[in-house]
N, C-alpha and C positions, 0 to 999 in steps of 0.2 A: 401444323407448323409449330416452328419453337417457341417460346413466348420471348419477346422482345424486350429489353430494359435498358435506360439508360445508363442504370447502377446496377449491378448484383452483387450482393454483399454475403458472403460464407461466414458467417459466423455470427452469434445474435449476441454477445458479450456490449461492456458497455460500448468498442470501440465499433463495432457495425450495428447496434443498433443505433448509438451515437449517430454515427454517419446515416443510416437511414432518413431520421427523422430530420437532420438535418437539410440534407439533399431534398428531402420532400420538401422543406420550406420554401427551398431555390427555385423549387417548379420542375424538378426531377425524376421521372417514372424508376419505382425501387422497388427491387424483392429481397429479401431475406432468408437467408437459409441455416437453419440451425436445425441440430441434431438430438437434443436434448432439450432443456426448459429456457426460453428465453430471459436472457440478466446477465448468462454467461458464469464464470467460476465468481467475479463479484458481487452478483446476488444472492447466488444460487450456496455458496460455498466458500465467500470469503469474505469479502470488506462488510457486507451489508449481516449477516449473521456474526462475525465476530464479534463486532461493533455489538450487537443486541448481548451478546453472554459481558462484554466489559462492564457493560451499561446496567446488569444484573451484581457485576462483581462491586462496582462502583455502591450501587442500593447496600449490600450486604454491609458492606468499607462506614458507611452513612450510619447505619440503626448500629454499627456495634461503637460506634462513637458518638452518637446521641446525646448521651447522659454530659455530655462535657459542653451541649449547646442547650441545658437545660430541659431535656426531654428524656424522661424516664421509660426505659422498655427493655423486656425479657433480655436474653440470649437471642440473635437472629438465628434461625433454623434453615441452613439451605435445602429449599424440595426444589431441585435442579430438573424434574422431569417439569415442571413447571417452567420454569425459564426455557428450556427444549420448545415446548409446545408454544409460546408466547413469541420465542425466537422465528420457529415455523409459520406462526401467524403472521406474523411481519413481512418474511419473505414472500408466504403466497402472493399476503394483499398487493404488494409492489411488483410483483410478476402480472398478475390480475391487471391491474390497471396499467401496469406498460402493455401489455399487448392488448389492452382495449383503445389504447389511447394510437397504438398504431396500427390498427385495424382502422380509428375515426379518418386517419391519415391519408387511407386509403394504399399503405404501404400489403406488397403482398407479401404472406409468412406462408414459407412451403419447410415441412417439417422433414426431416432424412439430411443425408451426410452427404456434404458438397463435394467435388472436386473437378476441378478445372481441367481442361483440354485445347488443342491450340482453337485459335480466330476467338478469345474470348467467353467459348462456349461452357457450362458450368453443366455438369450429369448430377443428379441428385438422387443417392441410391435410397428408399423409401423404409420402414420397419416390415412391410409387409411382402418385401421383396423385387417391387415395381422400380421404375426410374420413371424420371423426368428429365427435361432438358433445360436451359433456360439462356437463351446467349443477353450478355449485356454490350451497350456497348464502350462501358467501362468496368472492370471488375476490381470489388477491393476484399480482399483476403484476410478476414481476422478471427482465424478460428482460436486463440488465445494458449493457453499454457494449461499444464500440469502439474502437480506436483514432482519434484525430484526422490530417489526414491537411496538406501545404501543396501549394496548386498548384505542379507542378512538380516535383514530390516523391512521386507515387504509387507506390506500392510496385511494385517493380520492377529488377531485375538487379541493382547496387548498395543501391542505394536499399530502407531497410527499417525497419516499422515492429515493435514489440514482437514482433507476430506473427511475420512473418520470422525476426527474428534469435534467437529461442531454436530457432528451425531449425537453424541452420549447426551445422555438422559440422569447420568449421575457425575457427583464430585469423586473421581478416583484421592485417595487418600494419599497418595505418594505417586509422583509424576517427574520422569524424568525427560526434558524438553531437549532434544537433539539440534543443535544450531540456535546460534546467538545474536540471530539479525532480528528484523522488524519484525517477522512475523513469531520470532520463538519468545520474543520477551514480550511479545503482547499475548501470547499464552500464557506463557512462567507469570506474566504478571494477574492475568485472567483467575488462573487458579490457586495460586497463592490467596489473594484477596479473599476466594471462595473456602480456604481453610486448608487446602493441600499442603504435602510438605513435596516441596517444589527445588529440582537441581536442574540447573540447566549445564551443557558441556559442550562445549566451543575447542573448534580445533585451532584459531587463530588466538594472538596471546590477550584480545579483550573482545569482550563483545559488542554488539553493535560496534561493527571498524566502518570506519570512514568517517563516522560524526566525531563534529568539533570535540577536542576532550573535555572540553570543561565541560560542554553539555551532556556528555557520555559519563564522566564521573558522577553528575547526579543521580543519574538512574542505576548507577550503581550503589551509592550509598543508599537510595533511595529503595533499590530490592533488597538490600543487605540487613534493612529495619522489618522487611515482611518477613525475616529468614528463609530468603531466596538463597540457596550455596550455589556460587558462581565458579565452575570451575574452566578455567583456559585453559590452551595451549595441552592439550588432551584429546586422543585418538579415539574414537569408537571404533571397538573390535569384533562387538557378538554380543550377543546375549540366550541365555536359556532359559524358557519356561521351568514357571515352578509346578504346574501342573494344579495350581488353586485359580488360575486366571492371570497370576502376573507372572514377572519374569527378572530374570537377574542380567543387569548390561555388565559387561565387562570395557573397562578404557582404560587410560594411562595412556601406557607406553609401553612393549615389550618387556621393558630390564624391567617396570615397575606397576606392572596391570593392578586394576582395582576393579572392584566390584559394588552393584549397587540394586538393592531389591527395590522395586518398584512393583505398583498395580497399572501404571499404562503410560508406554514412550509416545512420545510425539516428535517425531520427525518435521524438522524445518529447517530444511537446509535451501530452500530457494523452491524455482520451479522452472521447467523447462518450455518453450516453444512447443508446440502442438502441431506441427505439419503431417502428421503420419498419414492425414487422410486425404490432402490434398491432390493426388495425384500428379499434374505437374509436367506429364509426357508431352512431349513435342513442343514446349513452349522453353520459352526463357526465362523463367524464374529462378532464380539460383538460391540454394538452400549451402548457408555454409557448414563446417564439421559440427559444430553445437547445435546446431538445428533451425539458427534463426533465417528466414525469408532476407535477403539481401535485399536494401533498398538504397534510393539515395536521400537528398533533405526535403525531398519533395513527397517520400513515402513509395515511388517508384519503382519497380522493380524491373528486369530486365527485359521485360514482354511489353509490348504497345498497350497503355490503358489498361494494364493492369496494375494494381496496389497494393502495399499490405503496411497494417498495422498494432499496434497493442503489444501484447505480451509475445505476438509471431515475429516481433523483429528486435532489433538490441539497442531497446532503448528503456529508459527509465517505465519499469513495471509496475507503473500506475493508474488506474482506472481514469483519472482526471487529463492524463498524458494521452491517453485512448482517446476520449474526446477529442482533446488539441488536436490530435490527427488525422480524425475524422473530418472536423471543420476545414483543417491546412486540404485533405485531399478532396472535398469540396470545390471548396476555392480554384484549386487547380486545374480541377477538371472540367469548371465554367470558365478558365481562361483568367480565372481573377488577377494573376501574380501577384498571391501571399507570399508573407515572408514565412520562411523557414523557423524550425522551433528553436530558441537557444535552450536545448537539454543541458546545459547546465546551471541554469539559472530555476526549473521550473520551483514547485512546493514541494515538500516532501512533507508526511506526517506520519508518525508512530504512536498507537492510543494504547499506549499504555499506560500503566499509573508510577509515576509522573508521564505526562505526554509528552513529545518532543515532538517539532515543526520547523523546519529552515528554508530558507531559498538561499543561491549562490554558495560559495566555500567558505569554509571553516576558518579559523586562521592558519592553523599549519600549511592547508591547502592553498590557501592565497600568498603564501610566502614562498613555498615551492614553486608557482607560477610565477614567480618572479617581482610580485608586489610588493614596495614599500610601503607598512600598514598600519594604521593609528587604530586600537581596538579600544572598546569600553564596554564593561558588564554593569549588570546589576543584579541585586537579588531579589527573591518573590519575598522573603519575609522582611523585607521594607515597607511591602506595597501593603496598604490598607484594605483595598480589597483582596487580597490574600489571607491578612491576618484573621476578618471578618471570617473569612471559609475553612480559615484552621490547615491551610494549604501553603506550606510555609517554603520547602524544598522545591527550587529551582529559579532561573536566569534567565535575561536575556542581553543577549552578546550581539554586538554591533562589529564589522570589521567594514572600515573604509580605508580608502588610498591618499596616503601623505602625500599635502601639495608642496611644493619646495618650499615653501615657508613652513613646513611643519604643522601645519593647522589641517584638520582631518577635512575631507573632501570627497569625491564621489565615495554612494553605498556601493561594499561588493559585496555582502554577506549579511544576511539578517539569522541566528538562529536561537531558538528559545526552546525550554524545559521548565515544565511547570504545569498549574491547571489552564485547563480548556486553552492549550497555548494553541493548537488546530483550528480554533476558531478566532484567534487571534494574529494569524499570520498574515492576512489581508495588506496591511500597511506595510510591512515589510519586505514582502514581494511586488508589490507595486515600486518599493520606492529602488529593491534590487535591480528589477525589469528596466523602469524606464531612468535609469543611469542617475538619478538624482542625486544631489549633495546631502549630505549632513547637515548645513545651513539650511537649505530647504524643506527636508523633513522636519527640525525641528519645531519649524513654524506651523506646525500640524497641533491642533488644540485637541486633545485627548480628556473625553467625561469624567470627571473626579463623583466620588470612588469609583475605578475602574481595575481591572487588570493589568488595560491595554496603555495607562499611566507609565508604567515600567520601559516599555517601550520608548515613547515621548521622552522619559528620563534620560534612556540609555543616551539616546541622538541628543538630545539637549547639550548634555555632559560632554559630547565632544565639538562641542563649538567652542570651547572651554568657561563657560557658563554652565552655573543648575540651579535647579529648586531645591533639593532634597539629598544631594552627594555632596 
């Protein structure tokens, strides 16, 4: 007979393993099925190894500024096959003990490529050529994302996308980073730091679009001191092998192409939904033209008890959001009635050097939505513990809603640029989330010397009261 489950989950990324181990806590019979190594591309191939080369580039950033904290040392020497292998160690161990820890679970992992067919039923095609069957009787679909890829540009000898290049085992000397979002400037900024000469090229006319500008302009002044050359509002058109291992991109613009020799591109232009393996026939699941899994706020998709989430549907492509989903489709499926996620409020974080971290909108974005908005910044070289760490570039930006009296009132927007601002979002998004005022945050006592003082500052300051503005 088939094996029976409450849950079937395709995909072992953070949002179905998420969900797994969740459901098991509720008292949930689960199986998982993944195709490749469980972590998903977060582990395996993105947050969790990026994160380990920053945290390398950050060490390098450290010893070659030493001497100005009183500590005398060489030249730093990057041996990058070293940070590789260190990188790799990380990821195993945390693979390692995720899947020991839900094997204790008693979660079942069946390894081969899911795909669903109608009443719920999942066929599992195996490496060795076998199937299996497995019906649940709820299924949640999170086989996760890809990277996006430009004709011309498929991964290949220079040429590389996310996947590749947390491969290398070396600093390429000249790297030109294609796309200007979250993941190319925490590249550009990766190997900058690490001693490359680093151009990134955006076709939109700044990069990172969507974040606040005041917070975006820091990390722009802020790459422009590593000599990061930032080029916008610029096409990629081709590139040619030089035939020693790199290769020449060609951009501009038709009237006015330019060229640029490089030893290895990094393509980051996003990434796309993963459905290809899903199969899908006879059931209700609706896959729109982009490829994402159609759902509703419940994670729902058109099929009875079935679900999808993570990076397979269109929502904020964040491991942490994975989770959210998994917990909301949880809930759901025990009859909880959870509430729905507000995706526009979640965290966002970018580690690069400077970091950037916000919940809610920006100011432009909160004026556009129609908000009359009382804002207040401050800077990181105010802050004592800034000064302390020699971490002087960056903000933190408060936007609330003007009460008719003018005096500032509910938070809509917390976002910061600066150091360790990703581990300092916490109170921010709290105070985003659950609709609190400005008065009430302000009464929040913040550790002196801290960071997270700036903060405190910011909300203080628009009570129209401060310490230190």
């Amino acid at each position: 007979m088939d094996e029976q489950y409450d849950l079937v989950v395709i995909g072992g990324g953070p949002g179905g393993y998420g969900a797994a181990l969740y459901a098991t806590s509720a008292g949930l019979r689960v199986a998982v099925v993944e195709k490749d190594t469980m972590g998903g591309t977060c582990l395996n191939r993105g947050c969790i190894p990026a994160k380990a080369f920053l945290e390398t580039a950050a060490v390098n950033r450290h010893v070659a500024h030493a001497a100005e904290f009183g500590i005398e040392s060489s030249a730093p020497v990057v041996n990058f096959s070293v940070a590789q292998a260190r990188k790799q160690k990380l990821v195993d161990g945390i693979v390692k003990g995720l899947v020991g820890f839900m094997k204790s679970k008693k979660i079942t992992l069946v390894e081969g490529t899911g795909s669903l067919g109608p009443n719920r039923t999942v066929t599992v095609a195996h490496a060795d050529g076998s199937t299996s069957t497995l019906v649940g009787t709820n299924v949640l679909l999170a086989a996760g994302s890809v990277p996006r890829t430009i004709p011309g540009f498929e991964p290949s000898g220079p040429v590389m996308t996310s996947d590749e290049v947390l491969m290398l085992s070396y600093v390429p000397a000249r790297v030109a980073v294609v796309g200007g979002g979250a993941i190319g400037c925490e590249f550009a900024s990766t190997f900058a730091d690490l001693g490359a000469q680093v151009t990134i090229l955006e076709g939109l006319p700044k990069i990172l679009p969507g974040l606040d500008a005041d917070v975006a302009n820091v990390v722009v002044r802020s790459f422009k001191k590593k000599n990061i050359d930032i080029r916008t509002g610029v096409k990629v058109m081709g590139h040619t092998p030089n035939g020693a291992g790199g290769t020449t991109v060609h951009f501009g613009s038709d009237e006015a192409p330019e060229h640029l020799e490089v030893d290895a591109v990094v393509v980051s232009i996003g990434r796309r939904p993963f459905a290809d393996h899903l199969g899908l026939s006879g059931t209700s699941v609706a896959v729109d033209q982009r490829g994402f899994v159609q759902v509703d706020e419940y994670c729902r998709t058109g099929e009875p008890g079935v679900y999808a989430i993570g990076d397979l549907i269109n929502t904020p492509a964040l491991a942490h959001v994975g989770y959210a989903e998994a917990i909301l489709v949880t809930k759901h499926i025990l009859g909880e009635q959870p509430m729905p996620i507000r995706y526009d409020r979640v965290p966002w974080a970018i580690y690069c050097h400077p970091e950037v971290a916000f919940a809610g909108p920006g100011e432009e974005a909160a004026r556009e939505a129609g908000h009359d908005v009382v804002v207040a910044k401050h800077q990181f070289r105010s802050n004592s513990r800034a000064q302390i760490l020699g971490e002087l570039d960056g903000l933190v930006k408060v936007i609330a809603k003007r009460n008719p009296d003018g005096t500032a009132g509910q938070v809509l927007g917390v976002h910061m640029v600066g150091p360790w601002v990703t581990e300092q979002l916490s109170g921010g998004y709290l105070a985003v989330n659950w609709e609190a005022t400005v008065a009430e945050v302000a009464e929040f006592i913040q550790p002196h010397p801290s960071l997270t003082e700036l903060f405190g500052e910011t909300m203080l300051s628009l009570t129209g009261r401060s310490l230190n503005a």
